[in-house]
N, C-alpha and C positions, 0 to 999 in steps of 0.2 A: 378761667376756662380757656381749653387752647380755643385756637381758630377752627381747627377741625373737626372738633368735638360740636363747636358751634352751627358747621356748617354739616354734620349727621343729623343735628337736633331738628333742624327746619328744613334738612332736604334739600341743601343748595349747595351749590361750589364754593369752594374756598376761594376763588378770586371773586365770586359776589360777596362774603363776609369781608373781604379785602378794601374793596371796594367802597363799601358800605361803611364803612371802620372813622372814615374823621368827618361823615354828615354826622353821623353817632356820636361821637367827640364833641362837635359842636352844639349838636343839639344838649348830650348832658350837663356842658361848658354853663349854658343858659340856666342850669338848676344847682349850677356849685356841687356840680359831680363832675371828675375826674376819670378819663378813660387811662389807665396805668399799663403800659405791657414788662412786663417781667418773667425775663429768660428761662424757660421749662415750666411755667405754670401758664401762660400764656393772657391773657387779658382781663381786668378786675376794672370792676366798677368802685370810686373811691370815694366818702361824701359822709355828712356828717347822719341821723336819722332821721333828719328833720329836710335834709334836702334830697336824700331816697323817699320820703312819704310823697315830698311834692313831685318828685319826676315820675313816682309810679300813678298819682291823678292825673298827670300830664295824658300820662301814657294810654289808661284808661277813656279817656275823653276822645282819642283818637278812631274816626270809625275804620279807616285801611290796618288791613294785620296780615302778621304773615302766613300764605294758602299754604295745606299741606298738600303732597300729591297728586290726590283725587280730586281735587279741588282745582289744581291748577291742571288737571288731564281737561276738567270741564271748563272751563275758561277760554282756551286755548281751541278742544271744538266748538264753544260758541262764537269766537273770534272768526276764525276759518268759515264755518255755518253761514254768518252775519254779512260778511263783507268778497267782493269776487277775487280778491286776491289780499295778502299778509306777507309780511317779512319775520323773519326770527326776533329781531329788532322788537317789532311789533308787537308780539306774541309776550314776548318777553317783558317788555313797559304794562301788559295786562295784567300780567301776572305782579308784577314788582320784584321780576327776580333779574337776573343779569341772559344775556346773550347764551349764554356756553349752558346756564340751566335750564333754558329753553330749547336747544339742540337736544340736549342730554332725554330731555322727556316728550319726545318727539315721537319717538318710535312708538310708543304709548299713545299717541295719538290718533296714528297711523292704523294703529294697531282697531282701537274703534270704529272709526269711520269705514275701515275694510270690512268689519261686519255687517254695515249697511249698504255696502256692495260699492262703496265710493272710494276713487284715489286720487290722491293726492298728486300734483305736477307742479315740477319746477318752472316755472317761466322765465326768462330772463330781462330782467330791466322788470321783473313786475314782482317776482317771489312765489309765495306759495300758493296753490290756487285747486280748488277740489273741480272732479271729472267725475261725472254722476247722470244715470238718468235725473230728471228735476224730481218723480216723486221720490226717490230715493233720499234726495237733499233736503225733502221737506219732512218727511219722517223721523229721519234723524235730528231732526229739529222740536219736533213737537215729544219725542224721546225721549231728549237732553232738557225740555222742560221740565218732563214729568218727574223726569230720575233726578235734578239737580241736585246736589250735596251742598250748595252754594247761591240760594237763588238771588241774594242780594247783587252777587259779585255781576252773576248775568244782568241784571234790571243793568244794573250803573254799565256795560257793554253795549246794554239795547239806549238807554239815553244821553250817549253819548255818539249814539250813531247818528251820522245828519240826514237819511235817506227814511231809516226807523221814526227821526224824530219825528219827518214829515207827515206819514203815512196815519201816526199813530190816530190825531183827534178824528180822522175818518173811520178807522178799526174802531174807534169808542162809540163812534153814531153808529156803526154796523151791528153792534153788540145790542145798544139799548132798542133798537127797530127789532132785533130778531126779539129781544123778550117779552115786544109786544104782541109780537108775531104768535109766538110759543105759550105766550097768558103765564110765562112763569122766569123765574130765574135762574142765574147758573150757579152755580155751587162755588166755584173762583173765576171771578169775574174777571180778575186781572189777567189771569192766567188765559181764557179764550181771547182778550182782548191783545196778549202778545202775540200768539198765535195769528188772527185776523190780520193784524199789522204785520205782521214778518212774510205772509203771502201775498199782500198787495203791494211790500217790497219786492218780494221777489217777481212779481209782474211788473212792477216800473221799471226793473232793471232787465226787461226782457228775456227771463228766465218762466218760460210757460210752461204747461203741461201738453203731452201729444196725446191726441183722445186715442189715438190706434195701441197707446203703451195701458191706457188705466180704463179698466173696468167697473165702472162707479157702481158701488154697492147701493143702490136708492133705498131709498127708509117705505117701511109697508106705507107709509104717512106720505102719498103723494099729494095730496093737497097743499099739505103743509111746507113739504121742498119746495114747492111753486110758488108758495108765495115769499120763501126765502129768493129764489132765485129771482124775483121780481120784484123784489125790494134791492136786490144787490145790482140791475141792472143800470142805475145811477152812479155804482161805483168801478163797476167791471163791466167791457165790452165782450170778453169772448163765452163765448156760452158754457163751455167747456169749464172755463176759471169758476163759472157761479156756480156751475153744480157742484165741483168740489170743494168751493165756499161751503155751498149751504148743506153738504154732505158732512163738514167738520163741523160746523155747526151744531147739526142734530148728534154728532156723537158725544158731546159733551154732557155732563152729568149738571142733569137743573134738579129744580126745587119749585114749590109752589111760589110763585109770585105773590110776595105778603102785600097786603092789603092798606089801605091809608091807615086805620085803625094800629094793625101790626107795625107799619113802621112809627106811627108815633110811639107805640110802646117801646120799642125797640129805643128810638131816641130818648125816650124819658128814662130808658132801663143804662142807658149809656151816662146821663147828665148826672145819675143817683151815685155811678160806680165811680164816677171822677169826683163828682161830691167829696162821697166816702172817703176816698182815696187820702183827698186832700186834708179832712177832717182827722186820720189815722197819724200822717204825717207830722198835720202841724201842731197834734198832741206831744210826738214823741220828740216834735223841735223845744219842746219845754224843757226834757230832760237832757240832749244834746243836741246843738247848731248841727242842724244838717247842711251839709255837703250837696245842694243843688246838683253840679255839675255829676259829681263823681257818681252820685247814685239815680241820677234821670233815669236812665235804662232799668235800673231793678225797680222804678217805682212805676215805670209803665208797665211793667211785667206784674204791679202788684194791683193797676186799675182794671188790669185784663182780668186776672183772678177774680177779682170781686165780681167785675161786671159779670163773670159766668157764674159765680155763683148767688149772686141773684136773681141770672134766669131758674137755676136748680131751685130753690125757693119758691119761684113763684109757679113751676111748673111740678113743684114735691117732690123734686127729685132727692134722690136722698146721698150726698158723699160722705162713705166710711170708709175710713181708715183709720185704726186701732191702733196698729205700728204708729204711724207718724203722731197721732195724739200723745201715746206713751214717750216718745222720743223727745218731742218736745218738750213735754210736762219735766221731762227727766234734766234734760239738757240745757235748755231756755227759760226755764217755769216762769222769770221773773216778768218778760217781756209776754210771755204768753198771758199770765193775769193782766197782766198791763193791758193788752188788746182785747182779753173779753170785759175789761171792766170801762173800756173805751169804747164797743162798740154798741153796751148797754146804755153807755150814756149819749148816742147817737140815736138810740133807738130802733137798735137795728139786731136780730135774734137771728144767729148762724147758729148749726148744729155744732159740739166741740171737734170735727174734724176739717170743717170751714174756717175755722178760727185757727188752727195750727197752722192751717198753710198759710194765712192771713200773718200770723205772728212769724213764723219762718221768712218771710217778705221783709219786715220790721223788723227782723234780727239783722240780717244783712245791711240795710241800711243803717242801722246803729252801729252796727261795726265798721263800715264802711267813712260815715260820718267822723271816727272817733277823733282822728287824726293825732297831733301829740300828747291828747288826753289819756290815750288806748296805749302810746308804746312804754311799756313795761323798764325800768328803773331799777338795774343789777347791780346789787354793791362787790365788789371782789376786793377781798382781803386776803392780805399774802405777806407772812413772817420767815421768809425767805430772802435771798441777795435778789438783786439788782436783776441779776441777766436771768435767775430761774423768773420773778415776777414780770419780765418784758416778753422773755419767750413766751408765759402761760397768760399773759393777755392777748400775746397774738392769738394765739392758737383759740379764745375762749371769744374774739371780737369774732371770726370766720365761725365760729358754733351759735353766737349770738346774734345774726344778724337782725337786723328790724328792731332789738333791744336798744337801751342807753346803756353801756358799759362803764359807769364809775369806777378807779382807782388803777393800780393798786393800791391800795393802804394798809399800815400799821395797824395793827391793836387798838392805839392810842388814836391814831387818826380816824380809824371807824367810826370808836365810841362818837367824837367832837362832832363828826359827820352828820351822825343819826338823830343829836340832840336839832340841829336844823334843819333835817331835810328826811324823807321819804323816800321810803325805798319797797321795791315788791318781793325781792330775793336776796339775798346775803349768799356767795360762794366764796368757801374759807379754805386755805391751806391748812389751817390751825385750828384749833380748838375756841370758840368763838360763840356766844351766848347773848341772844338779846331777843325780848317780849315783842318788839316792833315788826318783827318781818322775817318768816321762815328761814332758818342757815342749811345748807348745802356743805357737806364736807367733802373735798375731793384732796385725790393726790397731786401733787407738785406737779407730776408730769402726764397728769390727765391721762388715765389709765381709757379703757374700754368703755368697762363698767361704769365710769366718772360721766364720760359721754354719753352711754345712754340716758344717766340717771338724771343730767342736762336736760337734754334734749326732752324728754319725758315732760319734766317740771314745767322746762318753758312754755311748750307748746298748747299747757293751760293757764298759761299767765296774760295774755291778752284776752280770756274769755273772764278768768276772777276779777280780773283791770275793769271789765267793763260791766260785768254784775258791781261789783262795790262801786263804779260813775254810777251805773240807774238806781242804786238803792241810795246814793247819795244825792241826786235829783229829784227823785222821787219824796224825798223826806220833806230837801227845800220848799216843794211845793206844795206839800199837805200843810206844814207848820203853820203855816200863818191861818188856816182852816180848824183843826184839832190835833190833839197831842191822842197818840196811840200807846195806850198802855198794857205791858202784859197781862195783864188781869181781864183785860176787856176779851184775849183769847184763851185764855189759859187758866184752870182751874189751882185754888194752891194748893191741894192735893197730886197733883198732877206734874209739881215742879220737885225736882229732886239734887240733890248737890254731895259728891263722895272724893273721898281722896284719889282716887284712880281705879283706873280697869284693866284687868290683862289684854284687851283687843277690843278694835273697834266694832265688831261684830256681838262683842257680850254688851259693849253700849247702848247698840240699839237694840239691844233685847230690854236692855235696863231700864233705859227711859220709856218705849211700850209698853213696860209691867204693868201702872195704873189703869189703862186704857184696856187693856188687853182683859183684865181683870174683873171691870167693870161691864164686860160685853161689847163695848163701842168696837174694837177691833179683835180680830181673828188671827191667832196664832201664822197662817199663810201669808197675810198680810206682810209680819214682822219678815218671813223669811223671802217676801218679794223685796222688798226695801234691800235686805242686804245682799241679795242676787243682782238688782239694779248696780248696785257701788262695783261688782265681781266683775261685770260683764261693761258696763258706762266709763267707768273710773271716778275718779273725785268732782263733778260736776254741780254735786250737791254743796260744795263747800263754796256758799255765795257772798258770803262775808267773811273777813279777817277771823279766823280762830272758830267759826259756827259750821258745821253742817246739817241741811233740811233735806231730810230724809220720806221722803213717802211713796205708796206705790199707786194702784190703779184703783177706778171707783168699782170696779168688781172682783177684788182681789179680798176678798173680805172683809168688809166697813160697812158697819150699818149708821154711821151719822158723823156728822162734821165732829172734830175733836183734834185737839193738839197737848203735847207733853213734851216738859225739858227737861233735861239730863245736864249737869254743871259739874266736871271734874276740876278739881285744884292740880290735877297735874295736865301734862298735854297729854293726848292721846294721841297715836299716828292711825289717822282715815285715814281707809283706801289698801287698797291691796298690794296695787302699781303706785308709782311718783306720791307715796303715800304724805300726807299732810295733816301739823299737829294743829288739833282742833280741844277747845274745852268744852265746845257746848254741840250739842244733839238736841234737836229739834223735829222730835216726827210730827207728820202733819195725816193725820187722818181723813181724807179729802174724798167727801159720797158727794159733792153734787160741787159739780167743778164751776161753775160762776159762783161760788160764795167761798173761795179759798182765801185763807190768810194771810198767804208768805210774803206778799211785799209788806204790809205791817212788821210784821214781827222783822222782816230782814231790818227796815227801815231802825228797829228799836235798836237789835244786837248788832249793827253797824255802827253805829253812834259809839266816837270815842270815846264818851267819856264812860259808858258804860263797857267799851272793850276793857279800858283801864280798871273800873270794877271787879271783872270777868274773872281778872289776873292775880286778883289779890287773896290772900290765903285765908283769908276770913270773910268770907262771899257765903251768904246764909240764900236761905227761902227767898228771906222776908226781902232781903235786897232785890233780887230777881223779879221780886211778884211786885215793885214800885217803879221799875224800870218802866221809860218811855221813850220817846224819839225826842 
């Protein structure tokens, strides 16, 4: 990427990416990545896949990132706001950008603060320093709280102030006096509590209010002002400061002050959600080492979730959403049973739209987690010279990134390759055949078409990578409990096995037929399933050579049921990045905590019955013996 290009993407100058360029260096030096610059392409990041995973959890753990504009417009007036004078310097070190991008977004600054009737003056030997009546100053303060686009960026501005820092533990005693005062609380506490401190700042620094400039709006609740203002007389001497103390005060949005009762609820409802949380996690630590660090942040975002929706629960509130249950069911299913079969065994009954966003939380960290379990294993093969297989592995390393890219190799050398080693994708100049692992045929000189049909492929090859980890997880764990056999879901009526099908759309009519026939499912059903494939893509194909196809519990199903379909030839699922599958697996799913598919994945995952799958005399009877 040039420099340029760099410094458009985040909105800074080229002598800040300039700048910035051998901390960058060094820092990547630390992970065995290499900053490379080369003449007309301009700067690459160089490393192996396994020391770009580690620099990107590096990176991830990191809380400073870089502001985009509006973000650093607000920064920049809370900077100014905050302190009686600033230098561009200054300004600039808040931001983390350089000198010259802080001039540059100045005017923009300018440009604000003139709407609150404030300007800006140069000083000299001092910098830059705002000209304001004082309510003017404070308005725009309590403004720039409400609207922040960035409110962390501001807190880490305010406690890093040593006049704010002072002020504040008295602003936190003014807060909790007025909610005694008031018999109730404030709706964000933090927020009236910056506020209080930022005007008792701004009275230590001898920045007051003139009664002749402000006509105090008094609340109909004269009683009430009074006895704010008489509670604040221990912290403010002029009479004037308390009233418009306890005037912002009463404008803030409270709430009933909860009760001992309520807040122990409140705490018990908080101790159940981290519980849970923990309980969620350190199920799915079974099937992959999670990643502490990398995924802290999604799993406090997933104790939040729960803890509200156990207030919903306990208050009958009800959260639907129909989208996100189908999305998930379609997209994730594996992880999503996983979490209503986990929180059943917690003992804990979410509605199924609770449970998606629950599992949505736990997909993230399983992929997050996965680390070199998760990156995907490319074999490229190539019966061409020398200089056409080095040019089309460069060109296919820059299409692959985040991949492991093996070869090129021979014919000969593949074969040797695949007898020891595992691979997720084969991409072949040639004409190239093997049971093990989808082939790709592309042109020599990687056409267009080649590139998308890439790009397509791969970019579900880390989600199949990590269905076939949790179904191979999943299995370890059961094994030593009970062996799952197809019979125990699957009627033998109900399993079927043909030499081939003209499309993957007549298969899943084919393997239906039973079910369909018998009443368990409704003709709508069959044409949701393959509208899901049109519109999702191959999502369903959660193990090696299988797809699990089903639609929704009101899509016409009147009872739990499932039926196979076993071709001896491959079929191409999927419409897009279409992918050769032999077996079809609809799953007929009315009451979504009693689904089957991590079984049966767990069964039709299992090598040695993939290796069965394969073979050209694969009957019924084989099928209906199979187990995990």
């Amino acid at each position: 990427m040039l420099i340029g290009d760099v410094a458009y993407r985040f909105h800074v100058s080229v002598r800040s990416v300039r700048n910035d360029l051998s901390q960058l260096e060094q820092f990547a030096h630390i992970h065995n990545v290499t900053l490379e610059r080369k003449r007309g392409k301009g700067i690459v990041l160089v490393g192996t896949p396994s020391s770009m995973q580690s620099l990107l959890r590096t990176l991830e753990t990191y809380g400073r990132r870089i502001l985009d504009p509006e973000e650093r417009l607000s920064v920049m007036t809370a900077s100014l706001l905050l302190r009686d004078s600033a230098t561009f310097q200054l300004l600039a070190n808040d931001c983390g950008v350089s000198r010259q991008t802080a001039i540059r977004d100045f005017s923009e600054v300018e440009a604000v603060l003139k709407n609150e009737c404030i300007s800006v003056v140069r000083c000299q030997g001092k910098g830059l320093a705002l000209e304001a009546d004082e309510l003017n100053i404070r308005h725009a303060f309590v403004q720039l709280l409400a609207d922040n686009p960035c409110p962390d960026c501001i807190s880490d501005l305010v406690a890093h102030d040593e006049d704010m820092c002072l002020c504040m533990p008295f602003a936190k005693e003014i807060v909790q006096h007025a909610k005694a005062i008031l018999g109730m609380g404030f709706l964000n506490e933090d927020y009236i509590e910056t506020l209080v401190c930022y005007i008792l700042c701004r009275i230590q620094r001898r920045h007051t209010i003139q009664s002749a400039s402000y006509e105090f709006e008094l609340s109909s609740n004269a009683e009430t002002l009074d006895s704010l203002r008489i509670m604040l007389e221990q912290y403010v001497s002029q009479r004037d400061e308390r009233t418009y103390l306890a005037t912002l005060i009463l404008s803030q949005r409270i709430g009933p002050f909860p009760s001992q009762r309520e807040r122990t609820e409140a705490d018990a409802m908080n101790g159940e959600a981290e519980k849970l949380s923990r309980q969620l996690v350190d199920a799915l630590g079974k099937y992959q080492q999670i990643d502490g660090v990398a995924v802290k942040d999604v799993i406090s975002m997933l104790t939040e979730h729960i803890r509200a929706a156990l207030y919903r629960k306990h208050n009958n509130i009800q959260l639907h959403d129909e989208n996100m249950e189908s999305y998930l069911r379609l997209t994730s299913p594996l992880i999503l049973e996983f979490t209503s079969s986990t929180l059943e065994e917690c003992g804990v009954d979410f509605p199924p739209s609770e449970i998606a966003y629950i599992a949505m939380y736990l997909t993230s960290i399983f992929e997050a987690s996965g680390g070199e379990d998760l990156i995907p294993t490319i074999l490229f093969v190539c019966s061409f010279g020398l200089a056409t297989s080095v040019l089309l592995k460069s060109r296919l390393e820059r299409l692959l990134f985040g991949c492991r890219l093996v070869g090129p190799k021979s014919l000969r050398e593949a074969e040797e390759y695949l007898r020891r080693n595992d691979v997720d994708l084969i991409i072949a100049t040639c004409e190239f055949s093997t049971s093990v692992a989808p082939v790709l045929r592309v042109n020599p000189m990687l056409t267009q078409v080649d590139i998308d049909r890439v790009k397509g492929y791969v970019n579900q090859l880390p989600y199949t990578k990590m269905s076939s980890q949790f179904v191979k997880h999943y299995a370890e764990q059961k094994h030593e409990k009970t062996f799952h056999r197809v019979t125990d879901y699957v009627f033998d009526d109900d399993i079927q096995v043909i030499d081939a099908c003209e499309s993957w759309q007549s298969a899943i009519r084919l393997a239906a037929m039973p079910l369909v026939q018998r009443g368990l499912m409704e003709s709508r059903y069959v044409e949701t399933m393959i509208h899901a494939v049109c519109e999702l893509g191959t999502y369903m194909v959660l193990t090696p050579g299988t797809a699990y196809v089903h639609a929704g519990v009101n899509d016409g199903i009147s009872d739990d049921c499932a039926a196979i379909l076993v071709s001896r030839s491959p079929i191409k699922f999927g419409s897009e990045n279409a992918k050769n599958v032999r077996v079809i697996v609809v799953l007929g799913i009315k009451h979504q905590d009693k689904s089957d598919l991590l079984a049966l994945a767990s069964i039709f995952g299992a090598s040695r019955n993939l290796e069965s799958l394969a073979r050209s005399d694969i009957s019924t009877k084989t099928i209906a013996l199979m187990h995990d």
